[in-house]
C-alpha positions in Angstrom: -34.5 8.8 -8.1 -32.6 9.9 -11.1 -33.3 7.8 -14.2 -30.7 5.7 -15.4 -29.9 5.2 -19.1 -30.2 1.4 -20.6 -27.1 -0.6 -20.3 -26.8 -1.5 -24.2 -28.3 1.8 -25.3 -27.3 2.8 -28.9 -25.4 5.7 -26.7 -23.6 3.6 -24.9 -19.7 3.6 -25.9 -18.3 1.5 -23.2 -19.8 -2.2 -23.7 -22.1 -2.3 -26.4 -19.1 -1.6 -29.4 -17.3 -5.2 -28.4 -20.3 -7.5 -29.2 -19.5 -6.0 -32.6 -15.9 -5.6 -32.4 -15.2 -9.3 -31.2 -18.0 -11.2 -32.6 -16.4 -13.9 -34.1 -14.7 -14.7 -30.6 -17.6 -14.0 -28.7 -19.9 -16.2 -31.0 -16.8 -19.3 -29.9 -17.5 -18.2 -26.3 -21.0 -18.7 -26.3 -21.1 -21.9 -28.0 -18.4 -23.8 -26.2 -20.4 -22.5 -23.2 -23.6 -24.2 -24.0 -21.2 -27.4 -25.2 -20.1 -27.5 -21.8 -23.5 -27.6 -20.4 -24.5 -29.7 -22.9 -21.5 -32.7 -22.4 -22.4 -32.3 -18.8 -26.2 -32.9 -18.8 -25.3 -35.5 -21.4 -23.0 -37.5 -19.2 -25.7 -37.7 -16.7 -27.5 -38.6 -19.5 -26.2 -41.5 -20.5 -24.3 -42.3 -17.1 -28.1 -42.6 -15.5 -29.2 -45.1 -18.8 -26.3 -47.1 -18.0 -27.2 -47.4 -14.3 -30.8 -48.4 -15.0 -29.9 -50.6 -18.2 -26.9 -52.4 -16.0 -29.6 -53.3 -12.8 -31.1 -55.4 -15.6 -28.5 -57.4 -15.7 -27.8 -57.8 -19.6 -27.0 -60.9 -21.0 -23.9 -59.7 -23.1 -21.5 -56.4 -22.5 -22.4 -55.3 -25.7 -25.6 -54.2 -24.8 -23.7 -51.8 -23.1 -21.2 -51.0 -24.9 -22.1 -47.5 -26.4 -23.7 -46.1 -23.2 -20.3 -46.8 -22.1 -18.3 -45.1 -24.5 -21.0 -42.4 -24.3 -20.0 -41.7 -20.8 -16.0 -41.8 -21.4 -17.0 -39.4 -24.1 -18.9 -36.7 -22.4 -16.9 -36.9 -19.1 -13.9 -36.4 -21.6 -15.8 -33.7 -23.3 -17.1 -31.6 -20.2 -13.6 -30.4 -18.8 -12.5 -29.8 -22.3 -14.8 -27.3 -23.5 -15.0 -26.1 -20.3 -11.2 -25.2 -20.4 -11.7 -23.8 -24.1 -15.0 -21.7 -22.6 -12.8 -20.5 -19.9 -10.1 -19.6 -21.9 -12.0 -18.0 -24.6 -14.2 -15.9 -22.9 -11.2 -14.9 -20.7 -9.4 -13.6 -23.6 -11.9 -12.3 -25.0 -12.8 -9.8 -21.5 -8.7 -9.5 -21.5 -9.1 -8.2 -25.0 -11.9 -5.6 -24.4 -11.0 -4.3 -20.9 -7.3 -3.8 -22.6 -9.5 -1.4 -25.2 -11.5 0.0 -22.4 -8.3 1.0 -20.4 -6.5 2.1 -22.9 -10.0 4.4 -23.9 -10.5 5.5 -20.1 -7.1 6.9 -20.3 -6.9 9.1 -23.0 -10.8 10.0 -21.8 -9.2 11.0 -18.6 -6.3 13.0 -20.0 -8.5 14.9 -22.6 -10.4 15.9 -19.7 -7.3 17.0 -18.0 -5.9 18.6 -20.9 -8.9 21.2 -21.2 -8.8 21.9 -17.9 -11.1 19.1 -16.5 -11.5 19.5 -12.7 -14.7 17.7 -11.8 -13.3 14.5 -10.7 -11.5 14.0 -7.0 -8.4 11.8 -6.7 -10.4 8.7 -5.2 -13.0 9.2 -7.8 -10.6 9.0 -10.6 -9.2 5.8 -8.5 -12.4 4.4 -8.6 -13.0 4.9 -12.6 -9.2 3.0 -12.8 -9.8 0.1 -10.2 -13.5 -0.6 -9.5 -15.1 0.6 -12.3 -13.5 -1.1 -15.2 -13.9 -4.4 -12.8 -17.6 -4.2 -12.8 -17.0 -4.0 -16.2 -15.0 -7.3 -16.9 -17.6 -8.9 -14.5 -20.5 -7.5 -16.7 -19.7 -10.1 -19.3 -17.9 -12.7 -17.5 -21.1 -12.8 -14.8 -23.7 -11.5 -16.6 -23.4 -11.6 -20.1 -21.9 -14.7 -20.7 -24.1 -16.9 -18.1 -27.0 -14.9 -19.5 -26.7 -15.9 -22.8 -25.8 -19.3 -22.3 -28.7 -20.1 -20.0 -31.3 -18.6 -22.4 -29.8 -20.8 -25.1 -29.8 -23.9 -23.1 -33.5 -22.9 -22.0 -34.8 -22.7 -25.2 -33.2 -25.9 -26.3 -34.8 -28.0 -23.5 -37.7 -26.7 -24.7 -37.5 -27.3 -28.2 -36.2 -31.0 -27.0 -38.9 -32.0 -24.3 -41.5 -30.7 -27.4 -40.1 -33.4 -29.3 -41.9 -36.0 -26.9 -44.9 -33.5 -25.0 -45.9 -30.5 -25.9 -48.3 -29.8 -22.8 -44.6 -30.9 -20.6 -42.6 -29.1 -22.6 -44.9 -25.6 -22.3 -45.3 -26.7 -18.3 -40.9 -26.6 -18.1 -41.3 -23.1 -19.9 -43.1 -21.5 -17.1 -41.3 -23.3 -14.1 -37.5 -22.7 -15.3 -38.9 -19.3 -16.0 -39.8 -18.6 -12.7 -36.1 -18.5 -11.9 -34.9 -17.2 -15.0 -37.0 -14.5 -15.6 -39.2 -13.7 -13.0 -37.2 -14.0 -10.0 -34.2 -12.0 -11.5 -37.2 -9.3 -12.0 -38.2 -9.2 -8.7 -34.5 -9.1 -7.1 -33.5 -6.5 -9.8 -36.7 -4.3 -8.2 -36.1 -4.9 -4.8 -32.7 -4.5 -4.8 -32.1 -1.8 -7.1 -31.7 0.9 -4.6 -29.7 -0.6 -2.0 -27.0 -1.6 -5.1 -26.9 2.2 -6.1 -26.4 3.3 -2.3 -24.1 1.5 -1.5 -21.9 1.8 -4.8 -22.3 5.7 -4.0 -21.3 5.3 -0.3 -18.3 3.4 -1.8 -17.7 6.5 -3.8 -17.4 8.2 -1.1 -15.1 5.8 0.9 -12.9 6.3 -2.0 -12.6 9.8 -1.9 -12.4 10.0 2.1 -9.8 7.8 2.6 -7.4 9.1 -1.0 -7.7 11.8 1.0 -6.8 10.8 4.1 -3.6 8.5 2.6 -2.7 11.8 0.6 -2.6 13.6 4.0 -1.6 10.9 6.2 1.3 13.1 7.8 -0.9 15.8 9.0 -3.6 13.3 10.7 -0.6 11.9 12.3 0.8 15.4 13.5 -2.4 16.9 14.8 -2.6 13.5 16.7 -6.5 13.1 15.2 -5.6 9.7 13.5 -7.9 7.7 15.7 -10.6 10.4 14.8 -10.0 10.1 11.5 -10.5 6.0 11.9 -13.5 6.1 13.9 -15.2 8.5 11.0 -14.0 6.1 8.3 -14.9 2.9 10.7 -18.7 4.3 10.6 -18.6 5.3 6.9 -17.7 1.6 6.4 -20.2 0.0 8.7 -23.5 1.9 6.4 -21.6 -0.1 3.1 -21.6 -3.1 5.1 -25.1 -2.9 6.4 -26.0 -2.8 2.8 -24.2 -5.6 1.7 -26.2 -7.5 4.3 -29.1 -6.7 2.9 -28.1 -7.8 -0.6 -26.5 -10.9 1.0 -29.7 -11.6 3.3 -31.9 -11.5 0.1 -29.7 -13.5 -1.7 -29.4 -16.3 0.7 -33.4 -15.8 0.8 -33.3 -16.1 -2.8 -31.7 -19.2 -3.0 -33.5 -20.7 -1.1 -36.4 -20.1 -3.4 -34.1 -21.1 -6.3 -33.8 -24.6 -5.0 -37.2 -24.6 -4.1 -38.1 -24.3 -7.5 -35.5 -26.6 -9.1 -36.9 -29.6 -6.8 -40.5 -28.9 -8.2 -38.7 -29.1 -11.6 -36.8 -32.2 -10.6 -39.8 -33.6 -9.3 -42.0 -33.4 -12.3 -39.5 -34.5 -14.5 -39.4 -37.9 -12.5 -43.2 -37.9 -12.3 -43.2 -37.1 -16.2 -41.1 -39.3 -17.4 -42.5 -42.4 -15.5 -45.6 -41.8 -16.6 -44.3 -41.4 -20.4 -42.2 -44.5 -20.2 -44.5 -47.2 -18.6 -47.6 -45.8 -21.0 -45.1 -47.0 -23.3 -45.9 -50.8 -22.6 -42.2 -51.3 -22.9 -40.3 -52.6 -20.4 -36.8 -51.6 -21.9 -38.1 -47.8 -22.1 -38.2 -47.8 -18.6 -34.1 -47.5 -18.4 -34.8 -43.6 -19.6 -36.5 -42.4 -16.4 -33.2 -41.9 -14.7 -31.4 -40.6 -17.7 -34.6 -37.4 -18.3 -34.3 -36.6 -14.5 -30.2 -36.8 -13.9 -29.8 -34.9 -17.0 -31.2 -31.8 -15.7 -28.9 -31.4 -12.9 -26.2 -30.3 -14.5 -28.1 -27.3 -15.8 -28.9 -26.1 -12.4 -25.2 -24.7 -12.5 -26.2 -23.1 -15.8 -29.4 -21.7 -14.3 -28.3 -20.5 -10.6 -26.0 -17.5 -11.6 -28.6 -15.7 -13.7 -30.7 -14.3 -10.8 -27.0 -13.3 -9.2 -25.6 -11.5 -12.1 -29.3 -9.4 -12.8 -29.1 -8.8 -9.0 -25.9 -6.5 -9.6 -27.2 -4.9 -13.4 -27.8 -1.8 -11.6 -24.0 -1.6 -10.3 -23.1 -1.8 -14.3 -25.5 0.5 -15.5 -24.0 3.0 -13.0 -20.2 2.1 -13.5 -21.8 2.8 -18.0 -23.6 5.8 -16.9 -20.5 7.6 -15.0 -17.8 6.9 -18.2 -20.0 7.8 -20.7 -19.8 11.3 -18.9 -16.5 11.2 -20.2 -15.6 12.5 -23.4 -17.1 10.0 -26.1 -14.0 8.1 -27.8 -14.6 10.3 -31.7 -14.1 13.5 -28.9 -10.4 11.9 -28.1 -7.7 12.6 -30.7 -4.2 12.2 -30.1 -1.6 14.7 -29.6 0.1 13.1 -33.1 -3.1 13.5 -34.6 -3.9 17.3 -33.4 -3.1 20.0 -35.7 -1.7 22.7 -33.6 -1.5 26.5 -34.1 1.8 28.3 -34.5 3.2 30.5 -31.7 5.2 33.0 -32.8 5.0 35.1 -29.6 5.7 33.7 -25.8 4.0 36.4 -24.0 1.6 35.5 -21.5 -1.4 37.4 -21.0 -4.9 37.0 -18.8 -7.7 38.8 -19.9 -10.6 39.6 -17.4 -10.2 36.2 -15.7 -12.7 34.8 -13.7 -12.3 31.3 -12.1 -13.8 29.4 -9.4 -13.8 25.3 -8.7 -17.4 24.7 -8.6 -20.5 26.7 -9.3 -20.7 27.1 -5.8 -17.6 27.7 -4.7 -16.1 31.3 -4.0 -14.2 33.0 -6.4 -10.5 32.6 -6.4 -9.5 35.0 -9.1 -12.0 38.1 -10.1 -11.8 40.1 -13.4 -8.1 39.4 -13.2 -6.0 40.6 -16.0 -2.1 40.2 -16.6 0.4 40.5 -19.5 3.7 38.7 -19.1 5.9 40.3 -21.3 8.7 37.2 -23.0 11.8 37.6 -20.8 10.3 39.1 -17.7 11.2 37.7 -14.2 7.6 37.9 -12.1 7.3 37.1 -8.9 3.8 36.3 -7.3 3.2 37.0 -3.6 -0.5 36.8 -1.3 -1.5 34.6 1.3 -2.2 30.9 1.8 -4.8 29.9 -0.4 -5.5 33.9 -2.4 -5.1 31.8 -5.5 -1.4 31.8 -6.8 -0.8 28.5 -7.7 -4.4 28.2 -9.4 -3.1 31.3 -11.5 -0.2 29.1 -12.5 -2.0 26.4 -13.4 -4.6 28.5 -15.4 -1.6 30.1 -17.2 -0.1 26.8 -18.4 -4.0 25.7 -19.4 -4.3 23.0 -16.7 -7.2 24.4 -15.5 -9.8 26.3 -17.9 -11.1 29.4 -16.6 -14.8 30.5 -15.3 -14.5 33.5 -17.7 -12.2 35.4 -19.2 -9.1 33.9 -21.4 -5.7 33.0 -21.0 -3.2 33.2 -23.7 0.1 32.4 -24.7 0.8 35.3 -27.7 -2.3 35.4 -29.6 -3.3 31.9 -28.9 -5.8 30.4 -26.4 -3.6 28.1 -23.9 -6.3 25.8 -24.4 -6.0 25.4 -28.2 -2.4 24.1 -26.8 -3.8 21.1 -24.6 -1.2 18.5 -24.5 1.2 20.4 -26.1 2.4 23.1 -23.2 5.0 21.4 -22.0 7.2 22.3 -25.2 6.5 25.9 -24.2 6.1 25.8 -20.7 8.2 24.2 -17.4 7.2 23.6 -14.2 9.8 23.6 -11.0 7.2 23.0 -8.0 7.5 22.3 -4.4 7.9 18.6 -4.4 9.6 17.0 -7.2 9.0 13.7 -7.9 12.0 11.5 -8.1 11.7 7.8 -9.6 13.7 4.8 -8.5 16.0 5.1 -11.5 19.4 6.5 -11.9 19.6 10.5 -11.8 20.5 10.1 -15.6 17.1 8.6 -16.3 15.6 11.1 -13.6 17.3 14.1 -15.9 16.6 12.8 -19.1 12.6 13.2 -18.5 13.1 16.9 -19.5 13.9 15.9 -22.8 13.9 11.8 -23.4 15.4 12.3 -26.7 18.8 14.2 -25.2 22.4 12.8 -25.4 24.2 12.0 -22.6 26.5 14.5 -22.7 23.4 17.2 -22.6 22.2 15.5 -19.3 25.6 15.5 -18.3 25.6 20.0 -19.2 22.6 20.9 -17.6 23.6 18.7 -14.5 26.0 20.6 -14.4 24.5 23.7 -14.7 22.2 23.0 -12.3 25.0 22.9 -9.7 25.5 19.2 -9.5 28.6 18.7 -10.4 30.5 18.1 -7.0 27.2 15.7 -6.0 27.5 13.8 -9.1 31.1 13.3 -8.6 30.8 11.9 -5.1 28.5 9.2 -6.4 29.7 6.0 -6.8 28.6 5.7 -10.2 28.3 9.3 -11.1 25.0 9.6 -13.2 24.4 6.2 -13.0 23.6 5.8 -9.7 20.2 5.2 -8.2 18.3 7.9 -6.5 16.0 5.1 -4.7 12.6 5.9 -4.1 11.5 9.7 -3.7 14.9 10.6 -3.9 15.6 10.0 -0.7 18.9 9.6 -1.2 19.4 13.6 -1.6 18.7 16.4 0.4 15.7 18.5 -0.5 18.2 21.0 -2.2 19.5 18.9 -4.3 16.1 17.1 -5.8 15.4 20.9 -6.3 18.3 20.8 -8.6 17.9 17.3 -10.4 14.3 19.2 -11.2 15.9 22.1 -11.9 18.6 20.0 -14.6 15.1 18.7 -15.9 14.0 22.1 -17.1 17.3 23.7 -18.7 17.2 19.9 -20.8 13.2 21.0 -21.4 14.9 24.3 -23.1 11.1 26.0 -23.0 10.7 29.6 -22.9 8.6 30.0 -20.1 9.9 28.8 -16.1 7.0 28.5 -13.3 8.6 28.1 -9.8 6.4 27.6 -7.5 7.9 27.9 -3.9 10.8 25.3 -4.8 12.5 26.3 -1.8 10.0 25.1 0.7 11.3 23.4 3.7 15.1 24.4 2.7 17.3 26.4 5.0 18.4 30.1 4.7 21.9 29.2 3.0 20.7 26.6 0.9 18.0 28.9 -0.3 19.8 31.3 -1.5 22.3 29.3 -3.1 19.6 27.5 -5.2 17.4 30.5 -5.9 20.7 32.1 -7.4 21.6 28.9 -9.1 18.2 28.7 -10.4 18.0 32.6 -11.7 21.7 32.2 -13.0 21.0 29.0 -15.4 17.5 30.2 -16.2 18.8 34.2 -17.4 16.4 34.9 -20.4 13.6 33.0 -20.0 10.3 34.6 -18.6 9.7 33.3 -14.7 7.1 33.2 -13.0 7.8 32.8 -9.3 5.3 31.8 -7.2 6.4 33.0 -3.4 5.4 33.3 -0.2 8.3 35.5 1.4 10.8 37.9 -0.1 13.6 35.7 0.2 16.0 36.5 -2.9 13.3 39.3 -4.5 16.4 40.9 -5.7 16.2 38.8 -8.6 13.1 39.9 -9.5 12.1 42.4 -11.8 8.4 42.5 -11.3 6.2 41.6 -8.1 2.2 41.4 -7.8 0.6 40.6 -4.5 -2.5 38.7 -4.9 -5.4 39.3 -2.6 -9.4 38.4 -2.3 -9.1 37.2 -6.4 -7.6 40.7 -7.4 -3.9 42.2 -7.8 -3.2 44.9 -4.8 0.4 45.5 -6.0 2.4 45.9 -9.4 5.3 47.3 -9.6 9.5 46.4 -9.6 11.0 45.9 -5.7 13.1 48.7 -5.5 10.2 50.8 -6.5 8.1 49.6 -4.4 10.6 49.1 -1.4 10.5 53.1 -1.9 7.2 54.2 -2.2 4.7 51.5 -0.8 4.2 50.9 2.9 2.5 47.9 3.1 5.8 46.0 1.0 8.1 47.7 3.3 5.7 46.4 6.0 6.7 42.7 4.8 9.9 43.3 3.6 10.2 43.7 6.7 8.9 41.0 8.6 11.0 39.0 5.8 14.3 40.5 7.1 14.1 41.7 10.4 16.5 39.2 12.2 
């Protein structure tokens, strides 16, 4: 098995920086905590003195009296400091996973922004959701208890010294036979099973974002029920190992109480023995109050073994974010000194790229200057790599070899800060439940009105704006669904000329459309776009006219480069799909 780093290494940057950070709170926590323990085994304390010294009979109250107010005291006190313990240490998690989130984030989008690519959609779910969870339940299950029993164990200790020594060392080993030793032996045994089945969780994750992502075509190539019985059985091995974990925790338990009734039991025998060598018959009232005393405690003692249990599950959930970048590796875009471009030519030089080691290569010593102003347009077949050459282009992938530039700079060296040179108009744009001025205004959040209101307009909205019932005001609901697929193409396309960046990639925005609607948007979007350099990704020759450059991708390498009507003349295989494209 791969070795696992220590879960408070000096490496570590995900849990060991808030013991420092929030020590003063944490210090609060752990004390109210043992208070709370301490008011409780108290209360039994003096509640059993009370019984014993009352079945006396006493002549006078008095006698009484403090035992009394002793108990209102520490019944009073319990609940309190257990609120405040609650509280504290809830803010005090509240406060750190806030930090941690906030870390995981920008972690996430640095990776993104240099053209990260290792982590699936269900994994990345899992780092949001699950991971920082185990987290929060590090300290509020594991930390906290941990502490808090090991203080209250060494204070018995200290305590029962007080009146035997040989007792006191005899309490040392039994409480820590489930305090120390059986944690040991559950953290060995059950060390594996906790990393399989967070693993096969993993992979739930990823097989069923996966599934939900595609959810329309399991439905269409009427395998749903295929897809169910595969995830059903994927399921049932995470389940079989959380019976194991649950069978040798009830197992466990057992043992637990086991050894808490040999502790209870030699407390009683102790303490009767202590008292009536006393030769007092008053000291006898203090039998009941040594042995009710500790059971309190066994709710301070019974979580420990739990909460080392699952210390593989956090060392995992440590080990996979500190293979993010480190937080000194994450500097904001406000913070980033960026070069200058001067010149918005795009150019590819001897690219190679592929999506894993082993994977094939999508694009092969490719090369490719985009001269600023040119109108490109990007053909080859499903899956020959055109949109990956889009996304290496505007830097959100990195490539396998090679380098991509935008002038003379690396597009990397411009991570988080292409979209003030680059727009995107893709096949699906995403439309929030807000009013299509809000929708608009995400091109440039810092436009008038009366700019949203132009390059609506521009982008051929006008008549569908004024038709609204409160023009740009009104809601688009969610996805948009209240407009055709045309006309999201255009609130996208309004987007862009707000954007005002040099460089337009359109990648098959017309996708699902029909013929006459097509048209009219690929002419509305060549129209308000005249100047800027496009790159239009394709998959039929649809409007080519408006192009004055096509490449055809295929195999990772470009077959043709040349202008349309050039090529309409002198190459067969483009008059072979021109073609196909317009033969009616």
């Amino acid at each position: 098995m791969k070795s696992k780093p220590l879960l408070l290494s000096k490496k570590d940057q995900w849990v060991r920086p808030y013991f420092k950070k929030y020590k003063k709170l944490l210090a609060l926590v752990l004390f109210l905590g043992v208070l709370t323990f301490f008011s409780a085994a108290a209360l039994m304390f003096t509640s059993g003195y009370l019984i014993s010294k009352s079945a006396t009979k006493p002549e006078n109250i008095l006698l009484v009296y403090v035992p009394i107010v002793l108990t209102r005291a520490f019944g009073i006190a319990r609940p309190t400091f257990r609120y405040a313990e609650r509280l504290g240490s809830h803010n005090w998690v509240l406060k750190m996973t806030s930090d941690i989130r906030l870390k995981l984030y920008q972690s996430l989008e640095n990776e993104a922004n240099h053209g990260g690519t290792r982590y699936q959609s269900g994994s990345l779910l899992g780092m949001l959701a699950e991971d920082i969870d185990h987290i929060q339940n590090l300290y509020l299950r594991t930390i906290f208890p941990a502490f808090i029993s090991l203080l209250l164990y060494v204070v018995i200790v200290i305590a029962l010294g007080v009146f035997s020594w040989p007792f006191a060392l005899l309490m040392l080993l039994l409480m820590s036979s489930f305090l120390i030793i059986l944690p040991l032996v559950s953290l060995a045994i059950n060390r594996a099973r906790i990393y399989k089945r967070k693993s096969e969780r993993h992979v739930l994750y990823n097989e069923l974002t996966d599934a939900v992502l595609g959810v329309g075509d399991w439905q269409y190539s009427g395998r749903e029920q295929e897809f169910l019985n595969h995830y059903n059985e994927a399921e049932s091995l995470v389940r079989q190992e959380d019976r194991a974990i649950n069978r040798y925790g009830r197992f466990e338990g057992l043992v637990r109480q086991f050894f808490f009734g040999l502790i209870v039991l030699a407390l009683f025998i102790w303490a009767g023995n202590y008292f009536t060598n006393l030769g007092n018959p008053a000291a006898l009232n203090w039998i009941a109050a040594f042995v009710l005393a500790f059971f309190p405690l066994i709710d301070a003692f019974a979580p420990v073994s739990d909460s080392i249990r699952e210390l593989p599950l956090y060392e995992d959930t440590v080990q996979r974010l500190d293979q993010l970048p480190s937080p000194q590796e994450v500097q904001s875009d406000e913070e980033k000194v960026y070069p200058e471009v001067r010149d918005t030519f795009l150019s590819l030089e001897q690219v190679d790229f592929k999506y894993s080691q082993e994977g094939r290569l999508i694009l092969n010593d490719f090369s490719l200057t985009i001269p600023q102003g040119q109108v490109i347009a990007i053909l080859g077949k499903s899956g020959m790599g055109k949109t990956t050459l889009t996304k290496l282009l505007r830097g959100d992938l990195k490539p396998t070899a090679g380098q991509v530039k935008l002038g003379d700079i690396p597009i990397q060296e411009l991570a988080g800060k292409q979209a003030d040179y680059i727009g995107v108009l893709n096949q699906s744009p995403h439309l929030f439940n807000t009013t299509m001025m809000n929708n608009i205004r995400l091109g440039n959040i810092h436009a008038s009105d009366e700019a949203v209101l132009l390059a609506a307009q521009q982008a051929g909205l006008k008549e569908v704006i004024e038709k609204l019932p409160q023009g740009l005001e009104t809601l688009v609901e969610e996805n948009g669904k209240r407009f055709s697929g045309g006309e999201q193409q255009r609130i996208a396309l309004a987007r862009i000329l707000l954007q005002d960046v040099p460089i337009v990639i359109i990648d098959e925005p017309t996708i699902g459309l029909d013929p006459i609607t097509e048209k009219r948007l690929l002419q509305t979007v060549f129209e308000t776009l005249h100047g800027k350099t496009i790159i239009w990704i394709t998959h039929h020759l649809v409007g080519i006219n408006h192009a004055q450059r096509v490449i055809f991708l295929e195999k990772g390498r470009m077959t043709l480069d040349g202008a349309p009507e050039v090529l309409l003349k002198e190459n067969k295989y483009y008059q072979y799909l021109y073609l196909l494209d317009t033969y009616d």
